[in-house]
C-alpha positions in Angstrom: 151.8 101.9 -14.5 148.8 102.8 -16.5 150.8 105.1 -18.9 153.5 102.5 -19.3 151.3 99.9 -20.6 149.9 102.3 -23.3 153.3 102.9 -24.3 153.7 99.4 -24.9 150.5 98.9 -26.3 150.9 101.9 -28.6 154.4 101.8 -30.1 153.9 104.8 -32.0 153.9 107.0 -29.2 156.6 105.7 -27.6 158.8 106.0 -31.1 157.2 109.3 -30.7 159.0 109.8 -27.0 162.1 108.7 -28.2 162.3 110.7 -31.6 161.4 113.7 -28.7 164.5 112.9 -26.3 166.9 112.2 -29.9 166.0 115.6 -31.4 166.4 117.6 -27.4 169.8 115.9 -27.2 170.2 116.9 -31.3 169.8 120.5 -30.0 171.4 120.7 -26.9 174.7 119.6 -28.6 174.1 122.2 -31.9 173.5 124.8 -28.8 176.7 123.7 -27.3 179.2 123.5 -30.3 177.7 127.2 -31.5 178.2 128.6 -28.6 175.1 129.2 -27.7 173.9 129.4 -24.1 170.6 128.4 -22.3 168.4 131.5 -21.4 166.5 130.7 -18.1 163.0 130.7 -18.3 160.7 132.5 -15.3 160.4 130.4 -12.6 156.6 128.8 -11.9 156.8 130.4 -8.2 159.7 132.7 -7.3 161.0 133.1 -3.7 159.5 135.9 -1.3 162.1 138.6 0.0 163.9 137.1 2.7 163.8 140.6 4.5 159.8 140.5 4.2 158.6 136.6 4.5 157.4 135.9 8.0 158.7 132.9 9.2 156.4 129.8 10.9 158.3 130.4 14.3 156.7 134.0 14.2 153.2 133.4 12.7 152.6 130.4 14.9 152.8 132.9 18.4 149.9 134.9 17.3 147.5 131.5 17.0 144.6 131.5 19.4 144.6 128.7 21.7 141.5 126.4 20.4 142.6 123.2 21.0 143.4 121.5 24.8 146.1 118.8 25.0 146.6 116.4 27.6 150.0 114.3 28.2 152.0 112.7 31.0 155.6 113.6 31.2 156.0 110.5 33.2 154.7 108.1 30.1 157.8 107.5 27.6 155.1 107.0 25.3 153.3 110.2 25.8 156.6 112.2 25.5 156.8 110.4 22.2 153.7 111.2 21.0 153.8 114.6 22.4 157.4 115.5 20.1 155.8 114.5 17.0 152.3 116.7 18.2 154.4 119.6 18.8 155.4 119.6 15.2 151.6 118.6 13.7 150.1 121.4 15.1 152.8 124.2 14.4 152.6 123.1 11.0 148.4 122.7 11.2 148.3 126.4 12.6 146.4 124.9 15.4 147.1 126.9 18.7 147.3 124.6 21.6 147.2 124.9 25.4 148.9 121.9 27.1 148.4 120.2 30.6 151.0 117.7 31.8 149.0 115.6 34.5 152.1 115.0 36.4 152.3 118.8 38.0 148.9 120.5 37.0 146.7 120.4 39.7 143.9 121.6 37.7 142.6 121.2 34.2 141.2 124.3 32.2 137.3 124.5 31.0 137.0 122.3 28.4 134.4 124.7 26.7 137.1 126.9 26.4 138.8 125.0 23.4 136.8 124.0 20.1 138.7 120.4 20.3 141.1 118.0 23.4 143.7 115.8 22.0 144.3 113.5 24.8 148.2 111.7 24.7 147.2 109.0 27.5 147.4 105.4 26.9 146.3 105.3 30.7 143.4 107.7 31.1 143.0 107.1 34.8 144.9 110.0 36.0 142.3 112.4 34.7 139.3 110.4 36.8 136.6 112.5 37.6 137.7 115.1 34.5 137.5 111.7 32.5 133.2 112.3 32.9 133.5 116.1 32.4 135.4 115.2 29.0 132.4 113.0 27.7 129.7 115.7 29.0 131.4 118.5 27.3 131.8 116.1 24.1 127.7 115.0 24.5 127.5 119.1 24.5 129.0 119.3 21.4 132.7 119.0 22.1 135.5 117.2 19.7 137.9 114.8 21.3 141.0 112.7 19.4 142.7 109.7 21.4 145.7 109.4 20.2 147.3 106.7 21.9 146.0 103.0 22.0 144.0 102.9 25.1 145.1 100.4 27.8 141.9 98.0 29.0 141.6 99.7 32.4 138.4 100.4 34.9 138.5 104.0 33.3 138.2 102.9 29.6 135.5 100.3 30.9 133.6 103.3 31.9 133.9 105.5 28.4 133.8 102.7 25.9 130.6 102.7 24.9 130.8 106.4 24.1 134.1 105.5 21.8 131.8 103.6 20.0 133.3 100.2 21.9 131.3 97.1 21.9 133.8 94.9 23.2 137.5 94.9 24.3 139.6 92.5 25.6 143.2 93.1 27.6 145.2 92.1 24.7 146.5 93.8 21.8 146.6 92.9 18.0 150.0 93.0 15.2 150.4 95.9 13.6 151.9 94.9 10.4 150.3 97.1 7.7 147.5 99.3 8.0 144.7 99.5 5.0 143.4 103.1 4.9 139.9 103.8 3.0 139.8 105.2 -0.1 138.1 108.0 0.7 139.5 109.2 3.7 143.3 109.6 2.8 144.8 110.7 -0.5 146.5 107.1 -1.3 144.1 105.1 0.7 142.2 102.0 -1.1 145.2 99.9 -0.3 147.1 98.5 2.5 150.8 99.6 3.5 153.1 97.7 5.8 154.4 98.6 9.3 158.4 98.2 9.3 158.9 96.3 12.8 155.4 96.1 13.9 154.5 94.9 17.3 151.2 94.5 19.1 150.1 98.0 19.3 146.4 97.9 18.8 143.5 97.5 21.4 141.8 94.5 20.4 138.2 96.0 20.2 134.4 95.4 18.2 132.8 98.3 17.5 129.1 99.0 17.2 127.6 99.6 13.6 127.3 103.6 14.6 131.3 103.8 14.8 132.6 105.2 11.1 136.0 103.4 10.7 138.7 104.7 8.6 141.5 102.4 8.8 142.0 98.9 9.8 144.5 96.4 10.1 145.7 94.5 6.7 142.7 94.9 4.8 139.3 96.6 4.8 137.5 94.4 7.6 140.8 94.3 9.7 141.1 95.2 13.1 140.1 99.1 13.5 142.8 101.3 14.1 141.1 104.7 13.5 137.4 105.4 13.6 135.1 108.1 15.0 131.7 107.8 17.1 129.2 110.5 17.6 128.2 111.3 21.2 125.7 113.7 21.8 126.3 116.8 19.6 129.8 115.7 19.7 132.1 113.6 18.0 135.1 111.0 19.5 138.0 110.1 17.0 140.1 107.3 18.2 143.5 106.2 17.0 144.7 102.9 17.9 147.8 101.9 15.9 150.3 103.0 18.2 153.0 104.5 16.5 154.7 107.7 17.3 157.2 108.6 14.8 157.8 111.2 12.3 157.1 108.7 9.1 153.0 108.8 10.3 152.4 112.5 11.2 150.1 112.5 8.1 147.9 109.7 9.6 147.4 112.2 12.6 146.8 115.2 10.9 143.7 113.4 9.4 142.4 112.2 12.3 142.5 115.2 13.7 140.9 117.0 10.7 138.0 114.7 10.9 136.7 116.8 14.4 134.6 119.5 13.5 132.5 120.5 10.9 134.6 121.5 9.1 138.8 120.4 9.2 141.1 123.4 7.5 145.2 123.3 7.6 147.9 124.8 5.4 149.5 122.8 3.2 153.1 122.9 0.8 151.4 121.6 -2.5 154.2 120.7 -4.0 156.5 117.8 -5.6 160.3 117.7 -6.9 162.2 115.0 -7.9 166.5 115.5 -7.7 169.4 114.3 -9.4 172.3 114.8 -6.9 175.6 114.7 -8.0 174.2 115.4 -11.8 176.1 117.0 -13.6 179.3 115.8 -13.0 182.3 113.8 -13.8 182.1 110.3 -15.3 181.5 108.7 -11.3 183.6 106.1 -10.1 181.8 102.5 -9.2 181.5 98.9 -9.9 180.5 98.9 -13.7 179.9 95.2 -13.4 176.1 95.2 -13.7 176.2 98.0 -16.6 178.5 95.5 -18.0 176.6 92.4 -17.5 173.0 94.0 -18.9 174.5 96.3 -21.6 178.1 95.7 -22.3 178.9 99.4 -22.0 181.5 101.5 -20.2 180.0 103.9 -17.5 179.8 107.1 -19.7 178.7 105.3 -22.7 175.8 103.7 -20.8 175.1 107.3 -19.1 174.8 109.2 -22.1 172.7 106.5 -24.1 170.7 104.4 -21.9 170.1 106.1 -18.2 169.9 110.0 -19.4 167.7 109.2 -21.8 165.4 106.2 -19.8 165.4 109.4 -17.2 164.1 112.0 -19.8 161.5 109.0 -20.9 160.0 109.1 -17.2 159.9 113.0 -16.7 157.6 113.2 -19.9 155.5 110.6 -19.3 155.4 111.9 -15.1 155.2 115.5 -16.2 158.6 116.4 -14.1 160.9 118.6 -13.7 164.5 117.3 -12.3 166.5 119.8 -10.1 170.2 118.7 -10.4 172.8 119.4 -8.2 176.6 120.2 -9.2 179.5 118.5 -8.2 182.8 119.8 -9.8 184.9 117.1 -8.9 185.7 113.8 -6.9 188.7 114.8 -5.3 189.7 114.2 -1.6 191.6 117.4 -1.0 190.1 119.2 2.3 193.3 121.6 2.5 192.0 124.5 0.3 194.2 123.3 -2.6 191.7 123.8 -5.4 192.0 121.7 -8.8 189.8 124.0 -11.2 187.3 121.3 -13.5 188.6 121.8 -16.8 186.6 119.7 -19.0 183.0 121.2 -18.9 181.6 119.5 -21.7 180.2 116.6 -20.0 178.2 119.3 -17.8 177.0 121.5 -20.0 175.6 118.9 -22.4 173.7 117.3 -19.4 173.2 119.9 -17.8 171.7 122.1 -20.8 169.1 119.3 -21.2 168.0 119.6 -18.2 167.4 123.1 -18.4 165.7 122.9 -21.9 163.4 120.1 -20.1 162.3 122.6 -17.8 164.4 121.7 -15.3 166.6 123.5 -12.7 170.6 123.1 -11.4 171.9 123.7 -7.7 174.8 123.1 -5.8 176.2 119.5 -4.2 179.6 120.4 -3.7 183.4 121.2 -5.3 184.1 117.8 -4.1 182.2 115.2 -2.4 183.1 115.9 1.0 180.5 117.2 3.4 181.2 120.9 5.2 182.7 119.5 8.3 185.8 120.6 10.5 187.7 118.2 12.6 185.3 118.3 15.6 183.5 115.8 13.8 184.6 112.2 13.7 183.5 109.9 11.0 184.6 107.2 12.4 184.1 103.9 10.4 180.2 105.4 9.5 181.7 107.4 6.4 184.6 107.3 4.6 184.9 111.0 4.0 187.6 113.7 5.4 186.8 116.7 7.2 188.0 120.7 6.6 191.4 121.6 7.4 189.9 124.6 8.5 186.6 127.5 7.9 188.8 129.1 5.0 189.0 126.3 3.5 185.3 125.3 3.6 184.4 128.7 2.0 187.2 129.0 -1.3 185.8 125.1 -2.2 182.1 126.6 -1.9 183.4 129.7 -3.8 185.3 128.0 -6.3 181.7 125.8 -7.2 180.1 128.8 -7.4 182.2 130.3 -9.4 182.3 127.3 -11.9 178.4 127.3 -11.9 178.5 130.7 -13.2 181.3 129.8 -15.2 179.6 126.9 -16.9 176.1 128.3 -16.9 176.9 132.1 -16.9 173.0 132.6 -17.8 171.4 130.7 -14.7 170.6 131.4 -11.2 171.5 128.6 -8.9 169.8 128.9 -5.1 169.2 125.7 -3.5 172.9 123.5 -1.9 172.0 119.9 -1.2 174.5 118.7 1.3 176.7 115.2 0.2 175.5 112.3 1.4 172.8 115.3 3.0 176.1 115.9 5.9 176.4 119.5 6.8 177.8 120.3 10.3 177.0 123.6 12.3 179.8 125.4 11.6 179.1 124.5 7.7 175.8 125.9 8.0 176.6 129.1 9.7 179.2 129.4 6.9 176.8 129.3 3.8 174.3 131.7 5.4 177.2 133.9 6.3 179.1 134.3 3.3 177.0 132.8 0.4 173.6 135.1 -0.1 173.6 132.7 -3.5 172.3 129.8 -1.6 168.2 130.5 -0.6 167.7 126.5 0.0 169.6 123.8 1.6 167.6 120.1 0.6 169.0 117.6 3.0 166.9 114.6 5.1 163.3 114.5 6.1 164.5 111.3 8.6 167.4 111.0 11.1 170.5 109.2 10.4 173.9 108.9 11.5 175.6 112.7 10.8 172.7 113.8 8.9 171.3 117.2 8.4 167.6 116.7 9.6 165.1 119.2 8.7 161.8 119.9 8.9 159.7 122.2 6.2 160.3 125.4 7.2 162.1 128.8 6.6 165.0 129.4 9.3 165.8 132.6 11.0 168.4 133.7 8.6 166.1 133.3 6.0 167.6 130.1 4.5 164.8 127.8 3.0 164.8 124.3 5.0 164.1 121.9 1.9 164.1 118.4 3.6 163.8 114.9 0.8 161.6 112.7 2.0 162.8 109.6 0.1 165.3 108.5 -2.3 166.5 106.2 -4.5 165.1 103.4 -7.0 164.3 100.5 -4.2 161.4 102.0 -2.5 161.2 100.1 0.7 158.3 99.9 2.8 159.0 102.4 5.1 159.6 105.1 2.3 156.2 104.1 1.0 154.8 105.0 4.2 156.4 108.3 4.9 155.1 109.1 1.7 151.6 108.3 1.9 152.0 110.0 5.5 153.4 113.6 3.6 151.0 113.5 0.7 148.5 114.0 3.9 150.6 115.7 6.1 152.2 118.4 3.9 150.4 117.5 0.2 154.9 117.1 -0.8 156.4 114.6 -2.3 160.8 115.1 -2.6 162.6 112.1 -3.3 166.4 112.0 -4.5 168.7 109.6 -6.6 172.4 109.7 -7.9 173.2 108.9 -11.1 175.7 106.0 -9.3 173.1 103.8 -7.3 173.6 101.5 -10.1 177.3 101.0 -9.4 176.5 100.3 -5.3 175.0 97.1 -4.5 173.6 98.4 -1.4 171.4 100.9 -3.5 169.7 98.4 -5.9 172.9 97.8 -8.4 172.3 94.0 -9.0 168.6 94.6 -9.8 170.1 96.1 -12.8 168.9 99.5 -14.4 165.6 98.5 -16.1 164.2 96.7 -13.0 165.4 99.9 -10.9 164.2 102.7 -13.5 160.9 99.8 -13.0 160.8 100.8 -9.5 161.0 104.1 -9.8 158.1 104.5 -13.0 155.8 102.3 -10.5 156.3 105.4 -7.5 155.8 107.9 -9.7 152.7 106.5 -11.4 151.8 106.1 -7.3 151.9 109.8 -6.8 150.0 110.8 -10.1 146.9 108.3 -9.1 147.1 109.3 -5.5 147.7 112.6 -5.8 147.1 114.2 -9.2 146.5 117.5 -8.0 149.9 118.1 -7.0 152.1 120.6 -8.6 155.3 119.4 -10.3 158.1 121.7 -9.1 162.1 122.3 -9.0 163.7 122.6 -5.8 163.9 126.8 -6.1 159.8 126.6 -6.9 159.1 124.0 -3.7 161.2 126.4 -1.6 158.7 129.6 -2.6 156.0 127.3 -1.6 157.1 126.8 1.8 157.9 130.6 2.7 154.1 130.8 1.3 153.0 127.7 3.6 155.3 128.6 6.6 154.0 132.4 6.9 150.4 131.6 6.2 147.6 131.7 9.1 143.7 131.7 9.2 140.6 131.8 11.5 137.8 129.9 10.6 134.1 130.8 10.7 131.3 128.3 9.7 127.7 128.7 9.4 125.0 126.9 8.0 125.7 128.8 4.4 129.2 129.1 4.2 132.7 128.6 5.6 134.9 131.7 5.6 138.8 131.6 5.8 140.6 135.1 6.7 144.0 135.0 5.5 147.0 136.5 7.6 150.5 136.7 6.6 149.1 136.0 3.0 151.6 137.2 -0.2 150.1 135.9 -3.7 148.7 132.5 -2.8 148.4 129.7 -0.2 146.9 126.2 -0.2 144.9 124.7 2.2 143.6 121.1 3.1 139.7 121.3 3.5 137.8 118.2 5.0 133.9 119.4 4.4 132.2 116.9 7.5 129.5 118.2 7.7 127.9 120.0 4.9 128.2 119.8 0.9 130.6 123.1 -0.8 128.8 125.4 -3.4 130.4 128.4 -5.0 133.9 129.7 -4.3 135.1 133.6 -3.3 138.1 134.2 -3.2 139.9 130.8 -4.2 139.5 127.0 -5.9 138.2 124.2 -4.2 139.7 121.2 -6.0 138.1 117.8 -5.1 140.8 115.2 -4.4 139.0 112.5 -1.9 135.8 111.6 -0.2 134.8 114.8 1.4 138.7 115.9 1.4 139.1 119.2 -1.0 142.8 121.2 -2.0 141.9 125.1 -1.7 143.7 127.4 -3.5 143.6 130.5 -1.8 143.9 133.6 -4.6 142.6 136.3 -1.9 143.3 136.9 2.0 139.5 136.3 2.3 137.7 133.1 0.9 134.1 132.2 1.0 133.0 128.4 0.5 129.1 128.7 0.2 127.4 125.2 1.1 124.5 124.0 -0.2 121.8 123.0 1.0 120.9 119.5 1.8 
């Protein structure tokens, strides 16, 4: 909000913004009526060759086992916990052995492994290994508790060496967690729990325990801290959630262990447009009526296109827009070729001159699905006569990309309404060596395309948006703090027609919406403003660079060396320095974002951080 309020306080530069946007739609239209087409600029990262890139399926298998984990297929909770862990470490590049209590009747050497995560809420079914686990941490051993500990004669034993005081049976409301400002990349500020419940140990913790996170505000109710024991080190999480939105808040706990905390990371941030360019949509104009007394297209063209190129400058982005030819029905194959292209091409050419990028959404609006899928009263779309039909409406928006834009290279197809069936799928990476991405859903939801960040075995770039529109609920706000520390991404989505839906913001009206969305992205700059600005074809080269990457670790008392594997051009790393203050850099750029959190940039497949000395 801070470069909002200059605006205002400064009116020149914002006449100055304006004049900016005037004379870019000035040229765009002298570029259109002379015939004159856009000549695409190099792209800040390209993609890797899909014959070459190395997947995160494959690099993951060669990982040496360091860390132990411990779960209880018997626990709904643990299984919980355990499907999000899966997923953390793959993408950490932490190689994990894993003991379910239910049917091991041992449990491996705990000096084997340079860290335990333990999934228990109820630690008694480890009982005498419970002991070994605090010896081998007094030793010098790194142990995370993941789950909120139940008050039992077990925990009674250990919770002095958690750093436990006190404790009680009961459990405290969970309704927003404040993180400290120097232990998460948006910390300083609290964020609140959609449907809490009691889901912390209600605990007092002695004065050596370092706490991270609390309840509500700063001298809430601890939900993660750490306590040294021995030469060792116990990090506790007691906030109880297991879910996909929070798999950032693990991934720093668990970086918090040793010396020394290291994990991959995207780097990246994109902002789409879906359905943009396209025809004038179809809606309820009442609120563009009530606030601006305009018809749809008039109050496109002057008002939202321009408020929209207003925020890029100001947010330093780059929108990635995705195509949609038409708003037809048909699902037979019958094809209705788009005929009037101006409307695109003067939208879409100032996107490109902005820096900007175009992709695919669709011939129509309906999603890639055949008649084995039933919509039911969820969506009110039509499904595929048949395959052949899917693939001449794909071609035909191809072919009128090209047509419209004969001097750009569109890769990335974001699914409508992010619905794309298997058959749809195996369809585009059959036939269509065009599309490199598909951007669909971070989250579940009913018929959509979840994905995770990640390059599939046919090569196809898995792109998921992490948040969308212009309310930014409280959940969103979460899952984005979560990703900034989880994946250092941001991708959020909007269509140009949540101001004609009520259910996505419309009666807020536009300047109270466009409000909402200046306030996230001046969110991500303070939080995070470290973090590349990218198009969707640039994010997706980031993730074959994040996905293939892998490193071992070796730290000393003068340096910390990374050896790359799977390393192409570059690679960025998350790099929490626990122990120890960072010198010189070999190899890379250590970029300080938080506390003792750092952003590497890796330039060579070796990198040397030298530390000082104390």
């Amino acid at each position: 909000m801070a470069r909002l309020k200059s605006l205002r306080t400064f009116p020149f530069k914002s006449m100055l913004v304006i004049l900016c946007v005037f004379l870019m739609i000035a040229m765009v239209l002298f570029a259109e009526r002379s015939g004159i087409q856009y000549k695409e600029k190099k792209r800040k990262i390209s993609y890797l060759d899909q014959e070459k890139v190395v997947t995160e399926q494959t690099a993951v298998k060669s990982l040496p086992k360091t860390c132990l984990v411990l779960r209880n297929s018997e626990d709904e909770a643990s299984v919980a916990a355990w499907e999000q862990f899966q997923q953390i470490f793959k993408d950490m590049k932490v190689g994990t052995d894993v003991v379910d209590l239910q049917s091991a009747s041992s449990i491996p050497d705990y000096h084997a492994y340079e860290t335990v995560v333990v999934l228990l809420s109820d630690v008694s079914p480890l009982k005498e290994n419970l002991m070994e686990l605090c010896d081998w941490v007094s030793e010098g051993g790194n142990v995370l508790f993941v789950m909120t500990l139940q008050k039992t004669a077990y925990t009674s034993i250990i919770e002095q060496k958690l750093g436990i005081i006190s404790s009680g049976y009961d459990n405290t409301l969970v309704d927003s967690i404040y993180f400290e400002p120097e232990f998460m990349l948006g910390g300083g500020q609290a964020y609140a729990i959609t449907d809490p419940y009691d889901s912390a140990w209600a605990v007092q913790l002695s004065e050596n325990a370092k706490v991270y996170a609390h309840v509500n505000k700063k001298n809430g109710q601890p939900v993660i801290w750490e306590n040294q024991y021995g030469k060792g080190k116990f990090v506790v999480d007691n906030f109880g959630l297991y879910e996909k939105a929070v798999r950032g808040f693990y991934a720093a706990s668990y970086s918090l262990l040793t010396d020394v905390g290291v994990y991959p990371v995207i780097n990246g941030s994109t902002f789409y447009l879906d359905d943009f360019p396209s025809p004038v949509p179809e809606g309820d104009a009442t609120y563009v009526k009530r606030d601006y007394g305009m018809s749809i297209s008039d109050f496109y063209m002057n008002v939202w296109w321009p408020d929209m190129l207003e925020l890029a400058s100001d947010h330093n982005i780059r929108y990635t827009g995705v195509i949609i030819e038409n708003y037809e029905d048909a699902t037979d194959g019958t094809i209705k070729k788009q005929k009037d292209t101006r409307r695109f091409q003067y939208f879409g050419n100032m996107l490109l001159h902005q820096g900007g990028e175009l992709g695919y959404h669709g011939y129509n609006h309906q999603p890639l699905s055949l008649s084995n899928v039933d919509y039911g009263d969820v969506l009110p779309y039509d499904t595929w006569k048949n395959e052949a039909a899917m693939k001449k409406a794909v071609k035909e928006l191809i072919h009128f990309g090209e047509d419209t834009f004969p001097s750009v290279s569109m890769s990335v197809y974001v699914p409508p309404s992010n619905v794309l069936s298997a058959e749809g799928r195996e369809m585009l990476a059959k036939d269509f060596p065009e599309i490199r991405t598909i951007a669909s859903n971070y989250f579940t939801g009913e018929f959509a395309y979840v994905q995770e960040f990640e390059v599939a075995k046919d090569g196809i770039v898995e792109q998921p948006r992490i948040i969308s529109g212009a309310i930014i609920d409280d959940y969103m706000k979460m899952a984005a703090l979560s990703e900034l520390n989880m994946h250092f991404v941001n991708s959020h989505f909007i269509h140009p027609d949540d101001l004609l839906d009520e259910d996505r913001g419309a009666a807020l009206g536009w300047e109270k919406m466009k409000s909402n969305l200046a306030e996230y992205m001046d969110w991500l700059v303070d939080s995070a403003p470290s973090l590349r600005q990218l198009t969707g074809s640039e994010l997706s080269g980031a993730i074959q660079r994040y996905g293939a990457v892998t490193f071992t670790k070796t730290v000393t008392e003068q340096s910390i060396e990374l050896k790359l594997k799977n390393f192409y051009d570059e690679a960025y790393f998350m790099v929490r320095i626990n122990e120890g203050t960072p010198g010189e850099v070999s190899g890379g750029k250590l970029t300080h974002l938080t506390g003792n959190l750092y952003l590497l940039q890796a330039k060579e497949p070796t990198v040397t951080i030298e530390k000082l000395e104390d």
